[in-house]
N, C-alpha and C positions, 0 to 999 in steps of 0.2 A: 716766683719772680720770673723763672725762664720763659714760661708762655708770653709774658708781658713784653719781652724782647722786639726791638724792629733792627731787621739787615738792610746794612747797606751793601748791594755788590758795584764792586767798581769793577767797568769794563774800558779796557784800553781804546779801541778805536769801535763804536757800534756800527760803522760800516764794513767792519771785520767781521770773521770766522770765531773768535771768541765768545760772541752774543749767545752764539747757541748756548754752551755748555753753562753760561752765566744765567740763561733764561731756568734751563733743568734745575740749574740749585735753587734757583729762586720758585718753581715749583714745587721741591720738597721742602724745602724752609716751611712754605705756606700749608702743605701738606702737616708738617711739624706743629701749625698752627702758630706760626711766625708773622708779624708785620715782614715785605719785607718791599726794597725799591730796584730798581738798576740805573744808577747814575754811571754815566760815562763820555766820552771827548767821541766825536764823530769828525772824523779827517778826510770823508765822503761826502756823497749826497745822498744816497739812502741808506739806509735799513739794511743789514747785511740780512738779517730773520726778521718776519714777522713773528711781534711780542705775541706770548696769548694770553687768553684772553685773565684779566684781573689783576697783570704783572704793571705797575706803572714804572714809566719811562723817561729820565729824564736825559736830555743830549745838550752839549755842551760845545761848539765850535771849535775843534782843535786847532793847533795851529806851531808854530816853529820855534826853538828857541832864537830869541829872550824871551818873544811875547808870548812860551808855553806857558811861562810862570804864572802870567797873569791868569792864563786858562785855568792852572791848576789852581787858582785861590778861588776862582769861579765855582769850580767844581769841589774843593772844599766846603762850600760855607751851603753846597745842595746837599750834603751826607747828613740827614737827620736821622740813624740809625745807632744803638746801641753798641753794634758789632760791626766792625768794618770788614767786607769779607773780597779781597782784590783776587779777580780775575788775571792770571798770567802774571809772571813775575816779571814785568815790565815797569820803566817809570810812570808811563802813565796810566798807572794802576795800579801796581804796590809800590811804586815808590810814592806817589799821593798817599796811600795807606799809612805808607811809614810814618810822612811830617803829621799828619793828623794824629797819630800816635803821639809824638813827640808833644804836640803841642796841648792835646785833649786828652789824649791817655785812655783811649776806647783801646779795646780789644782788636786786632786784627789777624785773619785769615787770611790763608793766602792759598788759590788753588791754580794747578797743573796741569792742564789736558795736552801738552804739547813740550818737545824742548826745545826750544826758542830757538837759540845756535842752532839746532839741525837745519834751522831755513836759510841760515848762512856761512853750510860747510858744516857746521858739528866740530866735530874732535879737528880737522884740520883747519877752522876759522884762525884765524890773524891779524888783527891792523898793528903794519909797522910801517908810519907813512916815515917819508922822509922829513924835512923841517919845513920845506918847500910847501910842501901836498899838505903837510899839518897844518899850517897855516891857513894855506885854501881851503881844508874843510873846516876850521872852526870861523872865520873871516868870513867867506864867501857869503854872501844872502841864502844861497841854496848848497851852502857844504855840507858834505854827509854828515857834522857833527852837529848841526842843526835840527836836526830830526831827531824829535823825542828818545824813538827808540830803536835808534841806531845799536846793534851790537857791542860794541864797546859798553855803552849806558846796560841794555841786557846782561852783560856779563858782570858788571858791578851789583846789578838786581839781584841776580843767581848766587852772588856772594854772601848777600844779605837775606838770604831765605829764613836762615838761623833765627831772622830776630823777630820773627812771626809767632803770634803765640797757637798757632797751629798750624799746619800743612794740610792738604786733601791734594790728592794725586791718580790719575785712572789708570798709570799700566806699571806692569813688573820694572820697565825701564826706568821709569821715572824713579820710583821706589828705590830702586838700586843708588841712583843718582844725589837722591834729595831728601831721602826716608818721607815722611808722610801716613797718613792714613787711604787706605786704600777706598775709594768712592767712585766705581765703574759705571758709566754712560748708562744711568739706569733709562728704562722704559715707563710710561705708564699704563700696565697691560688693562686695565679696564677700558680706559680709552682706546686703546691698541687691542682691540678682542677681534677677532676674524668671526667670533657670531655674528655679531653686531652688523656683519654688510656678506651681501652679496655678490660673488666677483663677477658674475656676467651682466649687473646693474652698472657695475664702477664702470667697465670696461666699454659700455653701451655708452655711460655718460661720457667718456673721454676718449672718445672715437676709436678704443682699441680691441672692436670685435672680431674683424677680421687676422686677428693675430694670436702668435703665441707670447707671451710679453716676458723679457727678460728685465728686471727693472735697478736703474742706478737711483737712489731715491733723495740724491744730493750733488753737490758742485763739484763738477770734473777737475783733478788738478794730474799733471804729471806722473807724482807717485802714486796716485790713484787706483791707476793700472785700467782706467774706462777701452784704454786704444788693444788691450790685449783682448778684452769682450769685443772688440770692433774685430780684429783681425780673426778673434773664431770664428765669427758669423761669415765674413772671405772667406772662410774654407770650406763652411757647411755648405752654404749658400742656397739658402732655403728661404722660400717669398715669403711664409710664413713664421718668419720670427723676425722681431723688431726688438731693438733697445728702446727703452723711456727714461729718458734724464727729466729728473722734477730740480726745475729752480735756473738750476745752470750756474756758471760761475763767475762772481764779481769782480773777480780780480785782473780779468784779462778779456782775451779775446779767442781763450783755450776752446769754449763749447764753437766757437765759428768754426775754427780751424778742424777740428770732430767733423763736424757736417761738411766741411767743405770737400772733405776726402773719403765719408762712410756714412755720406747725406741718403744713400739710399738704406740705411741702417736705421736711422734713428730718429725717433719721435722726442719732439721736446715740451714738457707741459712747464707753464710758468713756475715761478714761485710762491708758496702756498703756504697760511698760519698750518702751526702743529696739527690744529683741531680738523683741518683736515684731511692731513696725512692718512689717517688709518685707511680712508676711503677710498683713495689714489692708492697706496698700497695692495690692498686687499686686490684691484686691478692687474696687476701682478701675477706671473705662473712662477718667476723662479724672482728672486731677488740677491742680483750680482757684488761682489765687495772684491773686487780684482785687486787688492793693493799689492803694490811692488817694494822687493828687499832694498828700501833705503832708511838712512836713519830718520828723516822725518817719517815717515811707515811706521817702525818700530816702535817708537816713542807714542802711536797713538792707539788710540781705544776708538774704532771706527762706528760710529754713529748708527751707521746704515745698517749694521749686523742687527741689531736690536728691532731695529724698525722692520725685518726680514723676519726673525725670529718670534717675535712678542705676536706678530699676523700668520704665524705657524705657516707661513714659506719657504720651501726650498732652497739654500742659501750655498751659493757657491762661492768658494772665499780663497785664498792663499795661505801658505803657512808662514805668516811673517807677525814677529810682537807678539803680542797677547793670544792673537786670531786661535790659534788650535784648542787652547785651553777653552775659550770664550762659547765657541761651535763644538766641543768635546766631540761625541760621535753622532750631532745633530745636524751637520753639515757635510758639504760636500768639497774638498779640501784639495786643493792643486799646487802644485810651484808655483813661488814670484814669477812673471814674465815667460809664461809657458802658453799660449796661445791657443795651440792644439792638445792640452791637457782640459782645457775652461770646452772645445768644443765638446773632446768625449765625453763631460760631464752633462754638456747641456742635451747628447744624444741617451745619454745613461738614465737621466731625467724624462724626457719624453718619450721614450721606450718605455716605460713602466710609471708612468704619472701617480696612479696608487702605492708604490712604495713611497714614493717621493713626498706624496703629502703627508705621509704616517711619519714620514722623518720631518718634517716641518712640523707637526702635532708635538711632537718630542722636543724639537727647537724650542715651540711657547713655554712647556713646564720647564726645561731648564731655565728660560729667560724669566719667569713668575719665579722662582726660585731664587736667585743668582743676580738678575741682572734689572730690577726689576725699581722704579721709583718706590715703593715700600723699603727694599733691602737697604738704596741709599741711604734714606730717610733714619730705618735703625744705627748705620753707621755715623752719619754725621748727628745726629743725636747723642750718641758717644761723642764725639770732637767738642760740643757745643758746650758739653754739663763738665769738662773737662776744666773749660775756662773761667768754672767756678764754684773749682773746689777751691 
């Protein structure tokens, strides 16, 4: 019977940062030999990821309360899956999961790449409005308690985790917080094979022959730590090294502001399906993951390491969350927000490039090992047969 299963993943907003992690599961599912779908509310205009390719897509109009509700019956009655499998513990997303529960009584999942609260304070969030401000924001057309998922709604989601009849979670932190099954931001290293290209083709293709390339291989955000790779290159200050941000970031107007202040640093390639990642990748001399000690940092399992790793790249990272364990002695490892420790790195690396790649060689077997869409795929195969003993 379990082969014969079809997933539903419910993603909160597809013009969000959730897509990604929603797209990975729904490649191992299908890995697993699963039907599987990504139904979700899009409160954008595009595409936060390009799907790849065989994942179908369905998108749903978000929109405010009252008229979310209507949204979410919308988005009910597209969930033709066996297992409902919600993306982020959000209302629109597990909490759809939940009423569908209630009313159908499917199975649902419920997964964790992020903790939610960290993006609005973490441990010291609060709303204590007055009677006044309450009023305004549930009243207002545009009060904060109109929006799906407003923190207050998040933290009644976080309450309700319990009544999931399974968890998947990517880092220590979460685990700590929420228990779950451990299912880390695998890779697919066949597709991600550094045989399979040539980096002075990639780099020919993507105009970055005259360089040494440091590469961020995803959307800059603040905790990120992109501007600490910007300030080491200020001090090197060497013609021949560039940053490559692939994609940029949706949410702002953070990648302008980058350029507008270390525009002679940085090369920016559009945003790219998965499938071509390894190729852009492979481009690459070192692949950067600066993330900074804040609680959103901690709480994540950084994407980009794997994509560094899995293409046996030299991967210079921080010690913050998961990050040490993750890079063991396969990386090159600095303080949160140390500027001039990310440069001596980047000199420690290009002084001796043959060590460097022998330590990136070492990054792919631990990442085939560990970190790897097969190892997911064993783990949440465990979570799956769980639900039907």
């Amino acid at each position: 019977m379990a082969n014969q299963l079809k997933f539903s993943l419910v993603v909160s907003d597809l013009s969000g940062g959730g897509t990604v992690r929603a797209y990975l599961l729904a490649q191992v599912l299908k890995q697993l030999n699963y039907d599987v779908e990504v139904v979700g509310f899009n409160f954008g205009k595009d595409l936060y990821a390009i799907p790849p390719d065989g994942i179908p897509v369905i998108s749903i109009a978000g929109s405010n309360y009252p008229q979310f509700f209507g949204s979410a019956r919308q988005l009910r009655q597209k969930l033709s899956g066996d297992v409902i499998y919600a993306v982020k513990p959000k209302p629109t997303s597990f909490g759809v999961a939940l009423l569908d529960k209630l009313s159908r009584h499917r199975p649902v999942l419920v997964d964790m790449d992020d903790w939610e609260l960290s993006w609005h304070g973490g441990f010291d969030w609060k709303y204590q409005p007055g009677i006044k401000q309450f009023a305004r924001d549930i009243l207002k057309s545009n009060g904060a308690l109109r929006f799906p998922d407003h923190p207050v709604y998040i933290n009644w989601m976080e309450s309700l985790v319990k009544w999931a009849d399974g968890i998947t979670i990517d880092t220590e932190f979460l685990q700590d917080r929420f228990g779950g099954v451990y299912v880390p931001n695998g890779k697919d290293t066949e597709m991600f094979n550094p045989d399979k290209y040539d980096p002075e083709a990639s780099r020919s293709k993507y105009g970055l022959s005259n360089y040494r390339i440091l590469m961020f291989p995803g959307a800059p955000r603040p905790h990120k730590g992109v501007e600490d790779v910007l300030i080491a290159l200020d001090k090197l200050n060497r013609d021949d090294l560039r940053l490559v941000i692939v994609g940029g970031s949706p949410y702002d107007n953070y990648d302008e502001q980058l350029i507008s202040k270390w525009g002679r640093w940085i090369i920016k390639l559009p945003k790219k399906p998965v499938e071509a990642m390894p190729e852009i990748v492979a481009a690459a001399h070192v692949v950067v993951v600066p993330q900074r000690d804040t609680v959103v940092a901690r709480a994540q399992f950084p994407l980009k390491l794997t994509d560094g790793m899995a293409m046996g790249k030299p991967v210079i990272s921080t010690c913050v969350g998961d990050i040490p364990e993750i890079l063991a002695d396969t990386g090159y490892l600095v303080e949160p927000s140390a500027p001039e420790q990310i440069a001596a790195q980047i000199e420690v690396i290009f002084n001796d490039f043959d060590t460097a790649t022998v330590k990136g060689r070492k990054a792919r077997t631990r990442c085939i090992e560990k970190y790897s869409t097969s190892t997911m795929a064993t783990t949440l195969a465990s979570v799956i047969n769980k639900l039907y003993k």
